[in-house]
C-alpha atoms as a printed R data frame, in Angstrom:
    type eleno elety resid chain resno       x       y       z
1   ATOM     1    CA   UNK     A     1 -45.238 -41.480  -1.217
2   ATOM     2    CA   UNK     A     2 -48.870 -40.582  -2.212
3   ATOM     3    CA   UNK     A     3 -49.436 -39.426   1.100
4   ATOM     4    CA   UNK     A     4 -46.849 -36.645   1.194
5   ATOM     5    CA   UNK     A     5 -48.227 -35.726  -2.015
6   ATOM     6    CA   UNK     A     6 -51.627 -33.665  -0.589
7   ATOM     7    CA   UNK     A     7 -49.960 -31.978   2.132
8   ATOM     8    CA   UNK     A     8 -46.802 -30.610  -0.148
9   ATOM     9    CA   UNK     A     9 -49.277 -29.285  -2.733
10  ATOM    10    CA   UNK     A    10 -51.409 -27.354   0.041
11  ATOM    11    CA   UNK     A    11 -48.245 -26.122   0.964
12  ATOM    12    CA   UNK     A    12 -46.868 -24.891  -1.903
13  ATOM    13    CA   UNK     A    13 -50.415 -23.527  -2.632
14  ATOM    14    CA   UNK     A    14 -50.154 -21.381   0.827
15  ATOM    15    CA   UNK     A    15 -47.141 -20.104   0.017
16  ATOM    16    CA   UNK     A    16 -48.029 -18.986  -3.308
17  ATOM    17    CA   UNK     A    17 -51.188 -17.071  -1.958
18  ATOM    18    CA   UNK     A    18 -49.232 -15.690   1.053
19  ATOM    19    CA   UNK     A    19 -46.470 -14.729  -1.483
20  ATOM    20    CA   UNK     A    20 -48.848 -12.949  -4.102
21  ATOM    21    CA   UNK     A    21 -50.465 -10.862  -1.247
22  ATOM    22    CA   UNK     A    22 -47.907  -9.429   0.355
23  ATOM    23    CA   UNK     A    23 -46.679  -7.872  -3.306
24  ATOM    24    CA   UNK     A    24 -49.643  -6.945  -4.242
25  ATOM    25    CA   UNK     A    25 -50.562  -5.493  -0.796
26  ATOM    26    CA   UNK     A    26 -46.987  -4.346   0.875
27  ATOM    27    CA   UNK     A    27 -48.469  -2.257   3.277
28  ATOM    28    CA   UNK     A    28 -50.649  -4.365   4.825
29  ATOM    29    CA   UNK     A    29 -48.791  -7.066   6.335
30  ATOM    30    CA   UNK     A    30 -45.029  -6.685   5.583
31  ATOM    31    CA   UNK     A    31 -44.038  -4.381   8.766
32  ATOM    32    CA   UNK     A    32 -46.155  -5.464  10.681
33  ATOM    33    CA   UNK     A    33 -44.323  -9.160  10.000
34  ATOM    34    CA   UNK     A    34 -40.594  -7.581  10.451
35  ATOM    35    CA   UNK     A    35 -41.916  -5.704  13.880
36  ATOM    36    CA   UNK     A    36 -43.552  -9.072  15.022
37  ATOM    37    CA   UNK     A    37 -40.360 -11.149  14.313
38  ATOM    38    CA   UNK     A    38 -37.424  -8.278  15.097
39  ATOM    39    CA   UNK     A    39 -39.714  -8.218  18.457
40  ATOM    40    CA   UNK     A    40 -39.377 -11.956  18.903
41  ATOM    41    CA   UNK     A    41 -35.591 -12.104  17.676
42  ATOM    42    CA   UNK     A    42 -34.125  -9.108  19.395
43  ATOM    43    CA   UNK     A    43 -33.439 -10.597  22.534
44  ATOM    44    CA   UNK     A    44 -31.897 -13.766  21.482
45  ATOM    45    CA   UNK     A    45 -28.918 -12.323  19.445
46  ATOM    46    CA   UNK     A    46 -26.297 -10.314  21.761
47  ATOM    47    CA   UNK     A    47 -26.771  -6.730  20.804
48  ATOM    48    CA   UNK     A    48 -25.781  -4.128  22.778
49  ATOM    49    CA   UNK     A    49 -28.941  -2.094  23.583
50  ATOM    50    CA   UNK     A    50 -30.050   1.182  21.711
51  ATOM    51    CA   UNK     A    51 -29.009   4.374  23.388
52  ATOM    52    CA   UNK     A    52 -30.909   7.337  22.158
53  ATOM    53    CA   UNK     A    53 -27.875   8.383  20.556
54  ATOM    54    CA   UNK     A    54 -27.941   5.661  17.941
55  ATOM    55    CA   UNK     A    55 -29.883   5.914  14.831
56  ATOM    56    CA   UNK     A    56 -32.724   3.458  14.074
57  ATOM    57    CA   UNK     A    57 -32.168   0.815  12.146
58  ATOM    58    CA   UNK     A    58 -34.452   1.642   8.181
59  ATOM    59    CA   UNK     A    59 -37.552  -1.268   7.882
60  ATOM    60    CA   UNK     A    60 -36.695  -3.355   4.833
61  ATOM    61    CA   UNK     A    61 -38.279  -1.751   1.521
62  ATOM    62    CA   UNK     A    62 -37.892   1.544   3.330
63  ATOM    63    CA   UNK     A    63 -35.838   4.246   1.911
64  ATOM    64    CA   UNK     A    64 -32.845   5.291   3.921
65  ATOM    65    CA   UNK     A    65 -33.198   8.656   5.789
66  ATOM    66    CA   UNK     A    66 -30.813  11.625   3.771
67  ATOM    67    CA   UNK     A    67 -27.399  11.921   5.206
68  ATOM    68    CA   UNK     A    68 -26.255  15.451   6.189
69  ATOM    69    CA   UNK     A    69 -22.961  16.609   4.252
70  ATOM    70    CA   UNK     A    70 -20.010  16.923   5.916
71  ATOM    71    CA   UNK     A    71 -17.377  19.556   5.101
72  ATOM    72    CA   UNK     A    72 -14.086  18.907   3.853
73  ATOM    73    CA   UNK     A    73 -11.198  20.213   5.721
74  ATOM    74    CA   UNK     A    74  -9.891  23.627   4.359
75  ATOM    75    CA   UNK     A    75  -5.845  24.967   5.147
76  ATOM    76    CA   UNK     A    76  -6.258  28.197   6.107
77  ATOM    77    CA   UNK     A    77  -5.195  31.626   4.665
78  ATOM    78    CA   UNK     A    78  -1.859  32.551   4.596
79  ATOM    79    CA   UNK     A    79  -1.321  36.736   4.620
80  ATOM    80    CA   UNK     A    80  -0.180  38.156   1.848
81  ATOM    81    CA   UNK     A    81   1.884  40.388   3.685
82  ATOM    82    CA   UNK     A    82   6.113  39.023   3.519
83  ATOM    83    CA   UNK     A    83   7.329  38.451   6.838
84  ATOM    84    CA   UNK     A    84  10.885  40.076   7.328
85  ATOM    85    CA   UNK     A    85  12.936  37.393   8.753
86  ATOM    86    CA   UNK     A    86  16.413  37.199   6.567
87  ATOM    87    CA   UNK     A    87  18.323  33.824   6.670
88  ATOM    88    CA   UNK     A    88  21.858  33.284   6.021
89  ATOM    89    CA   UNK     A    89  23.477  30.284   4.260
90  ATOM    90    CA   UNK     A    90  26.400  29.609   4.209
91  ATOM    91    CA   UNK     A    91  27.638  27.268   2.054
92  ATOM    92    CA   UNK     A    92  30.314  24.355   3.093
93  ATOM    93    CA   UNK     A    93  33.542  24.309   2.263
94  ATOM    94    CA   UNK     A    94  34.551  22.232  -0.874
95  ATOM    95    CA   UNK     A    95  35.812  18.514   0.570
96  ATOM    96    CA   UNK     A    96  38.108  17.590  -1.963
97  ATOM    97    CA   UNK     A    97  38.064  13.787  -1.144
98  ATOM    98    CA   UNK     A    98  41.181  11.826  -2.551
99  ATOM    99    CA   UNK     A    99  40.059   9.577  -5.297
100 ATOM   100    CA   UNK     A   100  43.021   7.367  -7.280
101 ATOM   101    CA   UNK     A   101  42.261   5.740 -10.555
102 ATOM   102    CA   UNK     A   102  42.531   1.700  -9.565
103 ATOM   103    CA   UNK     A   103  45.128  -0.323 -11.727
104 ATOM   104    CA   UNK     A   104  45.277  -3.817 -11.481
105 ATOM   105    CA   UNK     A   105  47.812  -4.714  -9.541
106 ATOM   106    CA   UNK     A   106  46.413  -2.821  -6.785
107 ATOM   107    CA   UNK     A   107  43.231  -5.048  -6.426
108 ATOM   108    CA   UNK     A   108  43.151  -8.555  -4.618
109 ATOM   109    CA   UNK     A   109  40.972 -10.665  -5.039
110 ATOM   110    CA   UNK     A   110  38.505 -11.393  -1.959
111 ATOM   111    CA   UNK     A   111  39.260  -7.544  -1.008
112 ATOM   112    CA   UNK     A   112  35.969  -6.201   0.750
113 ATOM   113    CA   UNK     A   113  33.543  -3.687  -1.322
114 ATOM   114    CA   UNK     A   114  34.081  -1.260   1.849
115 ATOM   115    CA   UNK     A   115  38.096  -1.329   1.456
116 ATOM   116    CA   UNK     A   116  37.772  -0.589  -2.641
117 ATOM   117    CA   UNK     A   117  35.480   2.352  -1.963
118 ATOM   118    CA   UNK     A   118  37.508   3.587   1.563
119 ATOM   119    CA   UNK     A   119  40.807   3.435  -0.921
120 ATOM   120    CA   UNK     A   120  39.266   4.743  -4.088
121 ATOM   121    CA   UNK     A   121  36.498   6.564  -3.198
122 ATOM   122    CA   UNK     A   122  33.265   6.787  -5.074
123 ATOM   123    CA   UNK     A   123  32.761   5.188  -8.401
124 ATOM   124    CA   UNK     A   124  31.497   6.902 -11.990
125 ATOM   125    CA   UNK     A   125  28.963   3.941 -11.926
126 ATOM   126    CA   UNK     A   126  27.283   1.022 -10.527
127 ATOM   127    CA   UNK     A   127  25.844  -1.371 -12.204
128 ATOM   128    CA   UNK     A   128  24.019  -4.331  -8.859
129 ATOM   129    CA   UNK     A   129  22.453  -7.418  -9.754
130 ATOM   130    CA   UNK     A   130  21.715 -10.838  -7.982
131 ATOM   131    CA   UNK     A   131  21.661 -14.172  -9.526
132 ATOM   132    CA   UNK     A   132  21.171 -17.609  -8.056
133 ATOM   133    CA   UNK     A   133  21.057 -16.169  -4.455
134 ATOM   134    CA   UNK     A   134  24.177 -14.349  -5.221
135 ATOM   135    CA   UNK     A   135  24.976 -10.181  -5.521
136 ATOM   136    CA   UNK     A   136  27.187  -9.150  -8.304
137 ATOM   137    CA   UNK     A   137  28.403  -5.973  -8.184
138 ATOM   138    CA   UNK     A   138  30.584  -4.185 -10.835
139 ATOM   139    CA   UNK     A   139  32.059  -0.777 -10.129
140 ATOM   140    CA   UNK     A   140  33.189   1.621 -12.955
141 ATOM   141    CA   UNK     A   141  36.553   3.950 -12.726
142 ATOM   142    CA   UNK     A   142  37.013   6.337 -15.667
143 ATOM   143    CA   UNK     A   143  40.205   7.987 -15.979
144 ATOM   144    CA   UNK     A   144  39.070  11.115 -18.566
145 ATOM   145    CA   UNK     A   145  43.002  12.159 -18.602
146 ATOM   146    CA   UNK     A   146  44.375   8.845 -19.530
147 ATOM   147    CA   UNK     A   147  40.990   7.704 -21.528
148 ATOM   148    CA   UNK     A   148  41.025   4.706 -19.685
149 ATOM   149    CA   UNK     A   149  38.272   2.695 -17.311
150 ATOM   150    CA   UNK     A   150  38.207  -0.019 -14.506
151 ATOM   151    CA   UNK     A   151  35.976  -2.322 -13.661
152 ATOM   152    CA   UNK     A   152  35.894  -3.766 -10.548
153 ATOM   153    CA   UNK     A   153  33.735  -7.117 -10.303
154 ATOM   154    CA   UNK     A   154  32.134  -8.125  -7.107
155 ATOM   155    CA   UNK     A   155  30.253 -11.306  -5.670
156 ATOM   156    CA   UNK     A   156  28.570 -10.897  -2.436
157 ATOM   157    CA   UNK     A   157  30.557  -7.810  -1.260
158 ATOM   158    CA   UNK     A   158  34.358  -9.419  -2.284
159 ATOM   159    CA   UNK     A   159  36.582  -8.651  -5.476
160 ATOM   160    CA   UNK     A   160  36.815 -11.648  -8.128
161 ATOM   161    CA   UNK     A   161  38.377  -9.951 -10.548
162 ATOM   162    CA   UNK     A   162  39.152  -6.586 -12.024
163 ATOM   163    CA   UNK     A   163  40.051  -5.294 -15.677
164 ATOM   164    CA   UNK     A   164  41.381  -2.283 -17.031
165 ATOM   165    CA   UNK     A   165  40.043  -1.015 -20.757
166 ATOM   166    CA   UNK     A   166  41.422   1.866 -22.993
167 ATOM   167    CA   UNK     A   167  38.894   3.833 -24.841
C-alpha cells in the first residue's frame, strides 16, 4: 500500500499543474491538443469523409460561426380586381322522410338499432355510453302534438326495453 502511495500523489500533482495551465493559458496548448487527438481519432470512428460542401466542425471553446436567416414563406397577392364568374345554386328539393312516433307495442325486444332507425327515422336525441365492455344506447322520440316521448333503450346495438312518458 505505501508504495502506490508516491506514484498516485505525483500523479495527482501532474494533473493539477497540467490542469491549472491550460486555464490559465487556453491558447497555448488546448487546440493544438484537440487537432493532435481529432488527427489521431478521425480515422478510427466510421465517418463519412468531408466534402467541401460540408461545414467544419467549431473547435471546442470556439464560438459558433453566425447562421444566415432564412425567409419565411409568404402567400402571394391576390388582385383586388373581382373576377366575373357567376355561380348558380340550386337548392335540393325538400325530402320529407317518413318519421312515426314509436309506441310500445311496436318495439321487440332484441330488434336491431338499424331496423328502429330504418322504421322510425332519426331520433330528437341520443344519449351513448359503454359500461363493463358493453354500449348502451338510449334513443329519444318526442311527440310535440301529443306531448309525449319514447325512449328506446339499447345494449350493444339490440332493444331491451322501451317506455313511453307524458309530459
Amino acid at each position: 500500500m505505501r508504495g502506490l502511495f508516491g506514484p498516485v500523489v505525483f500523479l495527482c500533482a501532474v494533473l493539477l499543474i497540467a490542469i491549472g495551465y491550460l486555464l490559465l493559458h487556453p491558447e497555448s496548448g488546448w487546440r493544438q491538443a484537440t487537432a493532435a487527438f481529432t488527427a489521431i481519432t478521425e480515422g478510427s470512428f466510421a465517418k463519412p469523409p468531408q466534402t467541401s460542401s460540408d461545414k467544419p466542425t467549431p473547435m471546442p471553446m470556439e464560438r459558433p460561426m453566425p447562421m444566415e436567416k432564412s425567409r419565411t414563406a409568404r402567400p402571394e397577392r391576390l388582385s383586388a380586381a373581382p373576377e366575373e364568374s357567376t355561380v348558380t345554386i340550386k337548392p335540393l328539393p325538400p325530402t320529407e322522410t317518413l318519421r312515426r312516433f314509436p309506441l310500445i307495442p311496436e318495439i321487440t325486444k332484441g330488434t336491431p338499432k338499424s331496423e328502429v332507425l330504418a322504421t322510425f327515422g332519426t331520433p330528437d336525441a341520443t344519449v351513448t355510453a359503454a359500461e363493463r365492455g358493453q354500449l348502451l344506447e338510449r334513443l329519444l322520440y318526442w311527440d310535440k302534438s301529443a306531448r309525449k316521448g319514447t325512449l328506446i333503450f339499447f345494449v350493444d346495438g339490440n332493444v331491451i326495453r322501451a317506455e313511453t312518458y307524458p309530459q
